[in-house]
DRENPA-3360 file (N, C-alpha, C; in nm, 2 decimals, always signed):
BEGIN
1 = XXXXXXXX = +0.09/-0.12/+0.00/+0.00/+0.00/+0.00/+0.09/+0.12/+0.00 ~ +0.06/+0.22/-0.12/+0.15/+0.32/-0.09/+0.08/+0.44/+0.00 ~ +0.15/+0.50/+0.05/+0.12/+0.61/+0.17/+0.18/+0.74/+0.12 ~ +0.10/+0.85/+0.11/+0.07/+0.96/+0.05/+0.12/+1.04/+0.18 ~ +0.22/+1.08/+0.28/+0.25/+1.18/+0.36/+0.27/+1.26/+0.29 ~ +0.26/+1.39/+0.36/+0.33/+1.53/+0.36/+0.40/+1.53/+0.24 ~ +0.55/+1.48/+0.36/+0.66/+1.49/+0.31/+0.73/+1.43/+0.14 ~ +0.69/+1.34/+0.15/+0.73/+1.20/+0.06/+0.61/+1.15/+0.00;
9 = XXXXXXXX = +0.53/+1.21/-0.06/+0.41/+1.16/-0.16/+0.47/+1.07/-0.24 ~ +0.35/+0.97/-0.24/+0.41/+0.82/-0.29/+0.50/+0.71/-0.27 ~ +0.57/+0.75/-0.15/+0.69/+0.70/-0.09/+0.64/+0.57/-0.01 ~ +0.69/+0.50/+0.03/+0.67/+0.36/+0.13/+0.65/+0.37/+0.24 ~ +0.58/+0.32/+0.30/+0.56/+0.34/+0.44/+0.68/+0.30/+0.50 ~ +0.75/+0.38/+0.61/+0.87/+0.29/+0.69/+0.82/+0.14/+0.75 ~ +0.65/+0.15/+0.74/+0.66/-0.01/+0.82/+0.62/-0.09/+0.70 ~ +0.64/-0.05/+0.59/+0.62/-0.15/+0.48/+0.69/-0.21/+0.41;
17 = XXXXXXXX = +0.75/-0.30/+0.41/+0.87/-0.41/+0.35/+0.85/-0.38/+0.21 ~ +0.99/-0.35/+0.12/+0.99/-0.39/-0.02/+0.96/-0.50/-0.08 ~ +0.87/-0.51/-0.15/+0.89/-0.61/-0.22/+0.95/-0.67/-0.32 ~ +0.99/-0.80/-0.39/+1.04/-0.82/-0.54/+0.96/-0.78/-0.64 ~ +1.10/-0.75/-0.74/+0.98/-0.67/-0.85/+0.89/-0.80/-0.94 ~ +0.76/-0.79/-0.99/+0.71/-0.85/-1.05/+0.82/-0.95/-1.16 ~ +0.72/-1.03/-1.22/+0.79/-1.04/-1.36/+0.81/-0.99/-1.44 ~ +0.67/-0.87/-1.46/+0.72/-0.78/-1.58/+0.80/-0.71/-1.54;
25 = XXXXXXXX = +0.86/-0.67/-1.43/+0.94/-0.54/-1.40/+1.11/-0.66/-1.46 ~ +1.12/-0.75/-1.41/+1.20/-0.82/-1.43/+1.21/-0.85/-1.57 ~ +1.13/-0.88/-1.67/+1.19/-0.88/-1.77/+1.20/-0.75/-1.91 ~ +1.11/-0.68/-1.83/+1.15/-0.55/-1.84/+1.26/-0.49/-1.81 ~ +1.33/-0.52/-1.69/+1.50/-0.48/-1.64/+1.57/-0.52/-1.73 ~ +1.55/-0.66/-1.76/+1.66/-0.74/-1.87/+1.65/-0.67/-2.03 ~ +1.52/-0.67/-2.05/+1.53/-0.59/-2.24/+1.58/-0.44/-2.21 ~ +1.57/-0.38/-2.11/+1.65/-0.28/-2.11/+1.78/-0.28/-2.10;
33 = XXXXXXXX = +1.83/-0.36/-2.01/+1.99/-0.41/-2.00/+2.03/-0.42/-2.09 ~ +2.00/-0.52/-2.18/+2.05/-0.58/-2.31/+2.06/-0.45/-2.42 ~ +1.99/-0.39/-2.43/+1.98/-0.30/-2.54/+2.11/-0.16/-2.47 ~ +2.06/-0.12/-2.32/+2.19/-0.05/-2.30/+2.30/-0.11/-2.29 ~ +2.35/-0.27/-2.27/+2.48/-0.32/-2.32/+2.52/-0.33/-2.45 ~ +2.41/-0.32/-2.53/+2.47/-0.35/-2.63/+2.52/-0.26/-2.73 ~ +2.45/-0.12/-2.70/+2.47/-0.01/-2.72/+2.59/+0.06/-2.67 ~ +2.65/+0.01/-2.54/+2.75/+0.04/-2.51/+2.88/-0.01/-2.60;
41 = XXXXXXXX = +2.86/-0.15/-2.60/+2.95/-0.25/-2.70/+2.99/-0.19/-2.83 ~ +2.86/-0.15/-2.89/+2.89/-0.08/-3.03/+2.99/+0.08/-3.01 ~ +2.91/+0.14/-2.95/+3.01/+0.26/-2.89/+3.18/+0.22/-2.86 ~ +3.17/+0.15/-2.79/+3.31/+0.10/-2.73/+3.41/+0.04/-2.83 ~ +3.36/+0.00/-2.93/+3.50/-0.03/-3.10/+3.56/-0.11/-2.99 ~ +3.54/-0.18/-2.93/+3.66/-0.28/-2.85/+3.76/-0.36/-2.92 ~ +3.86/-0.30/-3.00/+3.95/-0.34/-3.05/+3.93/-0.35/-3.17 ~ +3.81/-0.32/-3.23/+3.77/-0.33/-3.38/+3.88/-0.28/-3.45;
49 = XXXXXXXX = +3.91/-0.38/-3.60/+3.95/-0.36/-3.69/+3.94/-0.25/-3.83 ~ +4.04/-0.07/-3.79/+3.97/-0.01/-3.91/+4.04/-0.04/-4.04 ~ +4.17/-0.11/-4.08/+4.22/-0.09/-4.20/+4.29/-0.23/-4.17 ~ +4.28/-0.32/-4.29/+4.35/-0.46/-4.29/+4.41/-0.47/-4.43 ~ +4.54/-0.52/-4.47/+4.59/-0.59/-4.57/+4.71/-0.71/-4.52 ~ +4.60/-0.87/-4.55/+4.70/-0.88/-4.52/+4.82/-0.90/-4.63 ~ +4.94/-0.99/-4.62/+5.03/-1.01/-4.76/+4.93/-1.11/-4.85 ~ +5.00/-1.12/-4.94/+4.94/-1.15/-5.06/+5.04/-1.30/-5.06;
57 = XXXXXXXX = +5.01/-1.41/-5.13/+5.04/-1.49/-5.17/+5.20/-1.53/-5.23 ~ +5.24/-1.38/-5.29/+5.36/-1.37/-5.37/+5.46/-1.40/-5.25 ~ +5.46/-1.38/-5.20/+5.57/-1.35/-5.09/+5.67/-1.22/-5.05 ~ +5.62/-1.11/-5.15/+5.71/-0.97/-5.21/+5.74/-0.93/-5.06 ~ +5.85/-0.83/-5.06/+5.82/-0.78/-4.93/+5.94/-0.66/-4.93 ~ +5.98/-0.54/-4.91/+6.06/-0.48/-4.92/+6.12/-0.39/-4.80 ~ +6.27/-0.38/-4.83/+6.32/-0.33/-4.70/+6.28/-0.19/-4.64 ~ +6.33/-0.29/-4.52/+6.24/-0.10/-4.44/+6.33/-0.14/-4.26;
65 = XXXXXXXX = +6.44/-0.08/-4.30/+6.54/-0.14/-4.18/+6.61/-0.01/-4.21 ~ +6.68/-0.02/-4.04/+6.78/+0.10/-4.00/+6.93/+0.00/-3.97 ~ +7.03/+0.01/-4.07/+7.17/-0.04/-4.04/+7.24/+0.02/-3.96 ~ +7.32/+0.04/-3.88/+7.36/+0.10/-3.77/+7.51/+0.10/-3.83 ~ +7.52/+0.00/-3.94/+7.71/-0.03/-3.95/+7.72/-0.05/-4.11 ~ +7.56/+0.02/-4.18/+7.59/+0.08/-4.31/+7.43/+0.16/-4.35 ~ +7.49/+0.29/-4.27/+7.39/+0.40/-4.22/+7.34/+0.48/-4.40 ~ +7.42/+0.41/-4.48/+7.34/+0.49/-4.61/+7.25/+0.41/-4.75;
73 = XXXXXXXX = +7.22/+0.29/-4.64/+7.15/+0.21/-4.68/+7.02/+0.19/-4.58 ~ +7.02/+0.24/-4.47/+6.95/+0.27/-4.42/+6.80/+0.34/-4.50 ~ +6.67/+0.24/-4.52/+6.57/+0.27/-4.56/+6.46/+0.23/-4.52 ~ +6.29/+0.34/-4.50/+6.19/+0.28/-4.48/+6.13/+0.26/-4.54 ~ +6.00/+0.24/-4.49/+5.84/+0.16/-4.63/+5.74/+0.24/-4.59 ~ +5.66/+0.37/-4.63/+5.54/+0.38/-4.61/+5.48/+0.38/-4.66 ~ +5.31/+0.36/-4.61/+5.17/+0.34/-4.68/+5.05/+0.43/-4.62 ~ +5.01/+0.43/-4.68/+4.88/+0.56/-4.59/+4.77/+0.47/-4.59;
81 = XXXXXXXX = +4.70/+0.55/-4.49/+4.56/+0.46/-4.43/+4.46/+0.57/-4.40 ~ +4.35/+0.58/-4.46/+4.27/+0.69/-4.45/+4.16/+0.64/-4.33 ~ +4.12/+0.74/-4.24/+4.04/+0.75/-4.14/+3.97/+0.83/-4.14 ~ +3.83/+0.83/-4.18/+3.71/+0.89/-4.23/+3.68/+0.95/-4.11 ~ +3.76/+0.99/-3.94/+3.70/+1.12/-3.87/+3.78/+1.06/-3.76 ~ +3.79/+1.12/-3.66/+3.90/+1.12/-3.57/+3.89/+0.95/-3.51 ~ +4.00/+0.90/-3.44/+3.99/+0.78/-3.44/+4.10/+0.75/-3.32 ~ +4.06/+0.68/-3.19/+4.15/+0.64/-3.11/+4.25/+0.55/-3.16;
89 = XXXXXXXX = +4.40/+0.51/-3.16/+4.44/+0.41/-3.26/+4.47/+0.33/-3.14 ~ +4.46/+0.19/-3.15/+4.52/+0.10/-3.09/+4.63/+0.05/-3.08 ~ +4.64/-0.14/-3.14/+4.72/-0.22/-3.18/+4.70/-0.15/-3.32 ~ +4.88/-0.20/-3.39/+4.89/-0.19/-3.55/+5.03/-0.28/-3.49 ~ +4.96/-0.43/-3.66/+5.03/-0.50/-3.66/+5.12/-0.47/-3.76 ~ +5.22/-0.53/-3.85/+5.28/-0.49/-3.92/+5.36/-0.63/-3.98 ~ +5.32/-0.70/-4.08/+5.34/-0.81/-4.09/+5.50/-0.87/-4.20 ~ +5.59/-0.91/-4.17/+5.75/-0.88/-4.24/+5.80/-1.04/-4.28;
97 = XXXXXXXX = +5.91/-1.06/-4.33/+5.97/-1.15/-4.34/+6.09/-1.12/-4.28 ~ +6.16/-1.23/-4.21/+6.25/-1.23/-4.15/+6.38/-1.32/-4.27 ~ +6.50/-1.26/-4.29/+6.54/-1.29/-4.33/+6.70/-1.32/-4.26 ~ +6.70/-1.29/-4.18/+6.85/-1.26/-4.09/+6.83/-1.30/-3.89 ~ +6.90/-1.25/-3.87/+6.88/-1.29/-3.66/+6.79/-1.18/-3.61 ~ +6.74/-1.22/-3.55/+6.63/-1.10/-3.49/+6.71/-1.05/-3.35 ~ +6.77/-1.17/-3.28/+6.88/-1.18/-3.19/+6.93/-1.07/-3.18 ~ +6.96/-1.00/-3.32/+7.05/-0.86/-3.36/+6.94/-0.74/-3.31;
105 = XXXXXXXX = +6.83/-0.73/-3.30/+6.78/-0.63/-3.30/+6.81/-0.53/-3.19 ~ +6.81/-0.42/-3.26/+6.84/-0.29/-3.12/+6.72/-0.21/-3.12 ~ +6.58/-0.26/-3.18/+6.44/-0.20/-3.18/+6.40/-0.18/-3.24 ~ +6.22/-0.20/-3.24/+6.15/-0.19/-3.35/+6.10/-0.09/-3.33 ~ +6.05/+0.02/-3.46/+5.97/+0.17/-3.41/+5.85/+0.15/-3.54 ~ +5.77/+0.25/-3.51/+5.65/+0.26/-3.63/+5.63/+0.41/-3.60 ~ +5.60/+0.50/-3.71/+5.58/+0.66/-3.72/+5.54/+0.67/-3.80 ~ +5.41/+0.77/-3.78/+5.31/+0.82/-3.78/+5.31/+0.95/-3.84;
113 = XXXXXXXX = +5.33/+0.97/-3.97/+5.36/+1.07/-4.08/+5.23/+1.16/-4.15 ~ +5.24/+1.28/-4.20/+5.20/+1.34/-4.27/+5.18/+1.31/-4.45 ~ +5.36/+1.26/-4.49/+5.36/+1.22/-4.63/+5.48/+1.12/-4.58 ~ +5.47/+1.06/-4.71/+5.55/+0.94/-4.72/+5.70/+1.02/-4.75 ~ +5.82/+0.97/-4.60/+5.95/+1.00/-4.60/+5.96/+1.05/-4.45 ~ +6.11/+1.04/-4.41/+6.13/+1.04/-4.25/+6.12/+1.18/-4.20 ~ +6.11/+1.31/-4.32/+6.12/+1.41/-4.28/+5.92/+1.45/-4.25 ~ +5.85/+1.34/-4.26/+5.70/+1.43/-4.21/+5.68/+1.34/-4.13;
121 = XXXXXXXX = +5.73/+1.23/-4.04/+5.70/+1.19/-3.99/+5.66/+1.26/-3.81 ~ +5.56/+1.22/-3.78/+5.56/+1.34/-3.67/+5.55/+1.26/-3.52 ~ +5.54/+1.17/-3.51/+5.55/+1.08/-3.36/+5.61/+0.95/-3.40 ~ +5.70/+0.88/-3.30/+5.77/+0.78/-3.35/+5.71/+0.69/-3.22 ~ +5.67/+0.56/-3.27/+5.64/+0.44/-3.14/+5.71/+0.32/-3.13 ~ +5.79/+0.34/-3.01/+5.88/+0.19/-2.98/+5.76/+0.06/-2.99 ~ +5.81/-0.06/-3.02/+5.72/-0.15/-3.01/+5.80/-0.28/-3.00 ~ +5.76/-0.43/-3.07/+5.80/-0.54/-2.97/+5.77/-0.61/-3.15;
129 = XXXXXXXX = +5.91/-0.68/-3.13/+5.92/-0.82/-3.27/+5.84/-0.96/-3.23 ~ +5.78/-0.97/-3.27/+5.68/-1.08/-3.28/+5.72/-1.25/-3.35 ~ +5.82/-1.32/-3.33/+5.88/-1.40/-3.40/+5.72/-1.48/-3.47 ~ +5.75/-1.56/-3.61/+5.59/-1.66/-3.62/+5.62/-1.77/-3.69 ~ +5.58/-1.86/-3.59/+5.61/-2.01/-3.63/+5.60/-2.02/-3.77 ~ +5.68/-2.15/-3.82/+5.71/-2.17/-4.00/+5.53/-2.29/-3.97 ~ +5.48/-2.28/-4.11/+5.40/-2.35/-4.14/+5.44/-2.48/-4.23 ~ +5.56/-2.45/-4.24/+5.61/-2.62/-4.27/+5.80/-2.61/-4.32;
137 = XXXXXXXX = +5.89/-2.68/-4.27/+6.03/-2.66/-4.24/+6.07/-2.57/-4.39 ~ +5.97/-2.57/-4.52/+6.02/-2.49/-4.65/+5.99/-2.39/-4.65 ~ +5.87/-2.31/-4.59/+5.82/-2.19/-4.56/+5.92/-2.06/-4.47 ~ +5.87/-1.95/-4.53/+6.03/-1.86/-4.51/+5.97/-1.82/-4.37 ~ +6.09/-1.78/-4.29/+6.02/-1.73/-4.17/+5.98/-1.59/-4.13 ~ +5.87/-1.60/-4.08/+5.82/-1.43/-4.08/+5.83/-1.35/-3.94 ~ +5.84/-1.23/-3.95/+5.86/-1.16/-3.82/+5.79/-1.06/-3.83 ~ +5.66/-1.07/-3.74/+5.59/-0.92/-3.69/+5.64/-0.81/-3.62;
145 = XXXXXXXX = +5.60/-0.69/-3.61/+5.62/-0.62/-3.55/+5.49/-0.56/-3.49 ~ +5.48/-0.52/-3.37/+5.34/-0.48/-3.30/+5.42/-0.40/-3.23 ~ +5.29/-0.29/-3.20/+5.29/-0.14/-3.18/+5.15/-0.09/-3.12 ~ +5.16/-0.04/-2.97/+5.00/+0.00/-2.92/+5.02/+0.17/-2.92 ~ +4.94/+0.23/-2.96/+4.92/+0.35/-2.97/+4.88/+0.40/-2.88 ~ +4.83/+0.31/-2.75/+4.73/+0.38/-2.61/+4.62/+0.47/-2.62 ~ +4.56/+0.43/-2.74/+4.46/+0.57/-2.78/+4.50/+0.70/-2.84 ~ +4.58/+0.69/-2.89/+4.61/+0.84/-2.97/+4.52/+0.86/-3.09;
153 = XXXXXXXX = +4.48/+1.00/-3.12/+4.39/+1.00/-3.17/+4.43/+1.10/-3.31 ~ +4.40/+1.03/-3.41/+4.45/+1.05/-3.57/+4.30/+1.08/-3.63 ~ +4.26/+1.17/-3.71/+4.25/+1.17/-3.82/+4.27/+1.21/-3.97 ~ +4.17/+1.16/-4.10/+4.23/+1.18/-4.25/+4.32/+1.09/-4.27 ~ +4.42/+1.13/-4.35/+4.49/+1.05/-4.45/+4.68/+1.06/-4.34 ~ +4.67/+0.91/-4.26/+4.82/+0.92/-4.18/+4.91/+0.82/-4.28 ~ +5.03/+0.84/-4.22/+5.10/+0.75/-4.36/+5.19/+0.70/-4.24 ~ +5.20/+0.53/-4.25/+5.22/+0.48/-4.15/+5.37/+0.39/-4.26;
161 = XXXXXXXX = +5.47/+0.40/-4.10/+5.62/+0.35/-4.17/+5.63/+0.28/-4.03 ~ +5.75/+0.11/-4.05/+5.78/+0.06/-4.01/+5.92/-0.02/-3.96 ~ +5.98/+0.01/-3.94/+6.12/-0.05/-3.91/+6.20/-0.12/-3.80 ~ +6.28/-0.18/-3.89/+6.39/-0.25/-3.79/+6.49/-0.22/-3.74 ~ +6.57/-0.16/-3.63/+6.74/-0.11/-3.62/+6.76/-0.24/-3.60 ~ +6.90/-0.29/-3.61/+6.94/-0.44/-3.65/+7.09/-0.39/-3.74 ~ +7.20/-0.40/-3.72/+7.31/-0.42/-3.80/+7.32/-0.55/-3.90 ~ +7.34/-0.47/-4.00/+7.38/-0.61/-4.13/+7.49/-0.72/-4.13;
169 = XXXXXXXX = +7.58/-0.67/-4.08/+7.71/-0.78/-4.07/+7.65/-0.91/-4.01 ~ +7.55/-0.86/-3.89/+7.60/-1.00/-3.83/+7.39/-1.02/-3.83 ~ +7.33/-0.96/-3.79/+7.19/-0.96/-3.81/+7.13/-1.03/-3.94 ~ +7.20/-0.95/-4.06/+7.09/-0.99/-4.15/+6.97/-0.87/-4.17 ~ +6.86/-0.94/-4.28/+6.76/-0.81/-4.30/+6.63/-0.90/-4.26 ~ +6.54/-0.76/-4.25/+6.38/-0.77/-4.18/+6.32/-0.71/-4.29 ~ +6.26/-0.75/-4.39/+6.15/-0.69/-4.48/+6.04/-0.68/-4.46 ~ +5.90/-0.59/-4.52/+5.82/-0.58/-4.45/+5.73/-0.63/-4.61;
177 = XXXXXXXX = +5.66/-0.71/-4.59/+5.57/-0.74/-4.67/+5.46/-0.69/-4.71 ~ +5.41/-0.74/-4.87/+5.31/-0.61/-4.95/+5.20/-0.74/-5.00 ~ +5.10/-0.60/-5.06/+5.05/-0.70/-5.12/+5.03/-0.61/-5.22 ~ +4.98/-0.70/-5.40/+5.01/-0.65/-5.49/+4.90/-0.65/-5.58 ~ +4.75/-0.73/-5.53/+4.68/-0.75/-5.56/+4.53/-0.65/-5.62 ~ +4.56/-0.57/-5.47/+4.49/-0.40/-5.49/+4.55/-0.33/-5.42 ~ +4.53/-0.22/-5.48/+4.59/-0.10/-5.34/+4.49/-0.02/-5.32 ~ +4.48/+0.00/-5.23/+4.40/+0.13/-5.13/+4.49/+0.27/-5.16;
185 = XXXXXXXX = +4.40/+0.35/-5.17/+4.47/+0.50/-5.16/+4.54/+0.49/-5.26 ~ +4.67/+0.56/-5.15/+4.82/+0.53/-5.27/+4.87/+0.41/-5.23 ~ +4.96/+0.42/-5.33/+5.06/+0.29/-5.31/+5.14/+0.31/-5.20 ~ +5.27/+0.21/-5.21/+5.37/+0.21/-5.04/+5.47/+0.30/-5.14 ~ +5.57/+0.35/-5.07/+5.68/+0.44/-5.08/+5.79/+0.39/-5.02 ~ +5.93/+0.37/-5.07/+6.03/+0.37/-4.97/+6.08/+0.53/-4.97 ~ +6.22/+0.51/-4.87/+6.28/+0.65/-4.83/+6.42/+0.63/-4.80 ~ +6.51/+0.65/-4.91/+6.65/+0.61/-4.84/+6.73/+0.73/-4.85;
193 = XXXXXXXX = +6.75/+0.80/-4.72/+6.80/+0.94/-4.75/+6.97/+0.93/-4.74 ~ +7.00/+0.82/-4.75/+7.18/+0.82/-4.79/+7.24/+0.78/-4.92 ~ +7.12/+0.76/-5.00/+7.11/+0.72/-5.09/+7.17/+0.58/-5.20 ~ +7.25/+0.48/-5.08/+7.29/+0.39/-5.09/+7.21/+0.29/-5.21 ~ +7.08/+0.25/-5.20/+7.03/+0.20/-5.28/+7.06/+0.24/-5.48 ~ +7.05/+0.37/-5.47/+7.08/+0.40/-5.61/+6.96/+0.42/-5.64 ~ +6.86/+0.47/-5.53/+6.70/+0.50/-5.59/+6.70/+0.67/-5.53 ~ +6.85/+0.73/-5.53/+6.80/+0.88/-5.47/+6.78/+0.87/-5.33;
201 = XXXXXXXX = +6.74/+0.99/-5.30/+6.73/+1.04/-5.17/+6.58/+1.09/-5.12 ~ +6.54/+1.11/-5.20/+6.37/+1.14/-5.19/+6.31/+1.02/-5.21 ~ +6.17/+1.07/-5.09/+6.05/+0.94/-5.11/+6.04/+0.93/-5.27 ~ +6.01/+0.80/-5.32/+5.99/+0.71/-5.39/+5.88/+0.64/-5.41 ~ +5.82/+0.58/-5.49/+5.73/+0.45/-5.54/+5.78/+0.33/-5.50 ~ +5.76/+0.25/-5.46/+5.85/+0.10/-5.47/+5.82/+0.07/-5.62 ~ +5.71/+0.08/-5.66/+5.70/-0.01/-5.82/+5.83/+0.08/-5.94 ~ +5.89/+0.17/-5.85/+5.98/+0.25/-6.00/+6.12/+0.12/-5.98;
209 = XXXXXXXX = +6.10/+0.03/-5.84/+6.22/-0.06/-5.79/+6.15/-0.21/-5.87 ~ +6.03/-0.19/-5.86/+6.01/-0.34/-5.87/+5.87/-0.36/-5.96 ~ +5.82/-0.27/-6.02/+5.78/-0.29/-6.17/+5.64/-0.26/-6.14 ~ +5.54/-0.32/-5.99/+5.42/-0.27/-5.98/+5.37/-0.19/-5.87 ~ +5.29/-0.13/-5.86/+5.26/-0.09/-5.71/+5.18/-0.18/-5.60 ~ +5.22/-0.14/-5.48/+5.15/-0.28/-5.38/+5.10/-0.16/-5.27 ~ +5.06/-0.27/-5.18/+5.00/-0.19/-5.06/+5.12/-0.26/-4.95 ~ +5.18/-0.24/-4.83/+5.23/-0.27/-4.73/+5.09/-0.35/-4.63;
217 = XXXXXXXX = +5.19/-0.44/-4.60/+5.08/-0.52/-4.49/+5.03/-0.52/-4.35 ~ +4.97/-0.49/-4.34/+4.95/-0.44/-4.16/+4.78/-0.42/-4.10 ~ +4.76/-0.47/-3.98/+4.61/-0.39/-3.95/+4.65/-0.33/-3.88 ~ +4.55/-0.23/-3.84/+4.49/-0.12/-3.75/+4.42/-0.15/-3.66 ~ +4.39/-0.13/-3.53/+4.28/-0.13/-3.50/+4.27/-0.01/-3.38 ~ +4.12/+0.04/-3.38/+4.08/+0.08/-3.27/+4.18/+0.09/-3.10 ~ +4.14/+0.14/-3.04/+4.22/+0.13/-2.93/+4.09/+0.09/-2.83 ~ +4.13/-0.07/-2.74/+4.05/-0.13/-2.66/+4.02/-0.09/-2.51;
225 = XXXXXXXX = +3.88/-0.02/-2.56/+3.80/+0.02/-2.43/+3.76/-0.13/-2.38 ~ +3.68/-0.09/-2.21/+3.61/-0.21/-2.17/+3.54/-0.27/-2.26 ~ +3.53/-0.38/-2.22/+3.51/-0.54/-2.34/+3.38/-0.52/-2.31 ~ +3.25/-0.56/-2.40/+3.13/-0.58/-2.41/+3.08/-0.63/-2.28 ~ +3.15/-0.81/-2.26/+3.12/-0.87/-2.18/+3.11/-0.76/-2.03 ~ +3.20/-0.74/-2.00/+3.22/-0.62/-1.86/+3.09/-0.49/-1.86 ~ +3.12/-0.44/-1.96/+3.01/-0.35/-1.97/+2.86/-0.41/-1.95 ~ +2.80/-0.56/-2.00/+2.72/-0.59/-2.01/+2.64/-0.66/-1.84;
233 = XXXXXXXX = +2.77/-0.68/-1.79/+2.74/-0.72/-1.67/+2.69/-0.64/-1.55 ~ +2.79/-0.49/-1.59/+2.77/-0.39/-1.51/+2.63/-0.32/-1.54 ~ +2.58/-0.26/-1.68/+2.42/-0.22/-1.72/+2.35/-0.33/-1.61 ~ +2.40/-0.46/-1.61/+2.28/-0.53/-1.57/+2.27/-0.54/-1.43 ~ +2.35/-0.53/-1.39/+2.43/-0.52/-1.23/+2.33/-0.37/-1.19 ~ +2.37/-0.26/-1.24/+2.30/-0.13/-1.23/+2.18/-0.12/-1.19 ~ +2.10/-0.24/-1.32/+1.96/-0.23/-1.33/+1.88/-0.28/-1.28 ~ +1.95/-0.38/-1.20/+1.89/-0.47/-1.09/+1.92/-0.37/-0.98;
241 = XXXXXXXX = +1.99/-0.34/-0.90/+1.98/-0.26/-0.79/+1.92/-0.14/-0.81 ~ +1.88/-0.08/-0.92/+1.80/+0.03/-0.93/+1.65/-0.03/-0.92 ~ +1.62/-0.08/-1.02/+1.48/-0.14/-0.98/+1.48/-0.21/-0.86 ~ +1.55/-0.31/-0.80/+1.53/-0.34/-0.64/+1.54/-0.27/-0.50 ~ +1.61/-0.14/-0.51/+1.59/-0.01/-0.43/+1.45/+0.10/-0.47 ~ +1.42/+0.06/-0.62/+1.27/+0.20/-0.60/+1.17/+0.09/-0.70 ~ +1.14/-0.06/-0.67/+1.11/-0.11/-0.73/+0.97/-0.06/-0.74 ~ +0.92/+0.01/-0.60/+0.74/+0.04/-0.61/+0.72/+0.18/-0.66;
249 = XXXXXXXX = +0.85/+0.22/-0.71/+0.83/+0.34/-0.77/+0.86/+0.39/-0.91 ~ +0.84/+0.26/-0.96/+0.85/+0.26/-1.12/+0.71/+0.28/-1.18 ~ +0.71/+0.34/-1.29/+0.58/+0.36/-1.34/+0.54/+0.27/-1.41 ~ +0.43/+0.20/-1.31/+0.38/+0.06/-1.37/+0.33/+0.01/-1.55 ~ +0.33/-0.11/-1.56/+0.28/-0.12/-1.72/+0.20/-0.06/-1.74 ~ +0.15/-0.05/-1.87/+0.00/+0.01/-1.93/-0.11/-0.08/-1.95 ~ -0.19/-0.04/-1.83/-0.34/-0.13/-1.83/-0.33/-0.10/-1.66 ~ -0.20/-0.11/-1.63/-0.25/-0.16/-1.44/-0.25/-0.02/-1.35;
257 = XXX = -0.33/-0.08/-1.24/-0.33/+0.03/-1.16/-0.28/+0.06/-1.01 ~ -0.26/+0.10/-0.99/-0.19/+0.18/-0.83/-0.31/+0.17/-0.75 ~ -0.26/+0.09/-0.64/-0.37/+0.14/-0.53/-0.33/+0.19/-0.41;
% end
């Protein structure tokens, strides 16, 4: 029975015990829950994937390494990735062939450029070599590179480059694989400003080296807010203790009445 005082119209009587909410209040808690979890989920990009290529079949893959002990051969690889409005960045994988010791490595970076070449690059990210099992003793072995951006937030057209520091003598090289199939945007670019290759010192085409244009291989993703599941538990968690603290003060279905 609700009690109309003064103070507190509509309020409970202090000598009146709550009760459980009906069943419709209960499964009415839940279709609400679900629709606010899931709405959260879609909000939250939880690690969603915005840009994927992976390599292509060929096996192509071109250098994009820093020599420390033949500094004018030192060159990178970039590719642009367009982002249709501002965008937290996550993980960016960056998918290579290993061709030498990784053993050697003195660190992997990825930067985050304006145009393709080392001079627009505008933030540089330490990151972690990824060794990846052979898929059978004749298959060449490949070496990722991964990179979390902690949410930094890009948008438009970024042009993303990837490298190895690693000495040649005793290392060996780390190429970063393409694919040749389609390209997005523009094509990849290398950049060798010592000009050791014999391709100049200014950004470049790879296809003026190797006859077509490719895309470089890598995904993007989002940067991972709370996971659906967490979110989903908490709406529900919410929604139960909100309806079980004012459960007689919800406004009942349509048809019933208050007495």
């Amino acid at each position: 029975m609700l009690a109309n005082g003064p103070d507190h119209p509509g309020s409970l009587s202090p000598s009146e015990p709550r009760s459980r909410p009906t069943s419709f209040e209960v499964s009415d808690m839940l279709h609400r829950s679900l629709i606010a979890a899931l709405t959260a989920a879609a909000c939250s990009s939880y690690g969603l994937v915005i840009y994927e290529k992976r390599p292509d079949t060929s096996g192509s893959a071109y250098i994009s390494q820093d020599f420390p002990d033949f500094p004018s051969y030192s060159t990178a690889t970039f590719d642009d990735v367009h982002l249709a409005w501002p965008s937290p960045l996550g993980r960016i994988s960056i998918y290579g062939l290993e061709l030498g010791d990784p053993a050697f490595n003195e660190g992997v970076f990825l930067g985050i450029g304006t145009a393709p070449g080392y001079d627009a690059i505008t933030k540089i990210y330490p990151g972690a070599y990824v060794a990846q099992p052979r898929s059978s003793t004749a298959s060449p072995l490949r070496g990722n590179l991964e990179f979390d951006l902690a949410g930094d937030v890009y948008s438009g057209t970024i042009w993303v480059s990837a490298w190895v520091r690693r000495p040649y003598s005793n290392g060996g090289q780390w190429f970063w694989l393409v694919n040749s199939r389609t390209v997005d945007w523009s094509e990849n670019y290398g950049h060798n400003p010592g000009g050791g290759l014999g391709l100049g010192s200014d950004p470049f085409p790879w296809r003026y080296n190797f006859g077509m244009p490719a895309d470089s291989a890598m995904t993007v993703r989002y940067a991972e807010l709370p996971e659906p599941a967490a979110l989903a538990a908490m709406a529900l968690g919410l929604a139960v203790f909100g309806r079980w603290r004012f459960g007689r003060n919800v406004k009942p279905p349509h048809g019933a009445r208050r007495i």
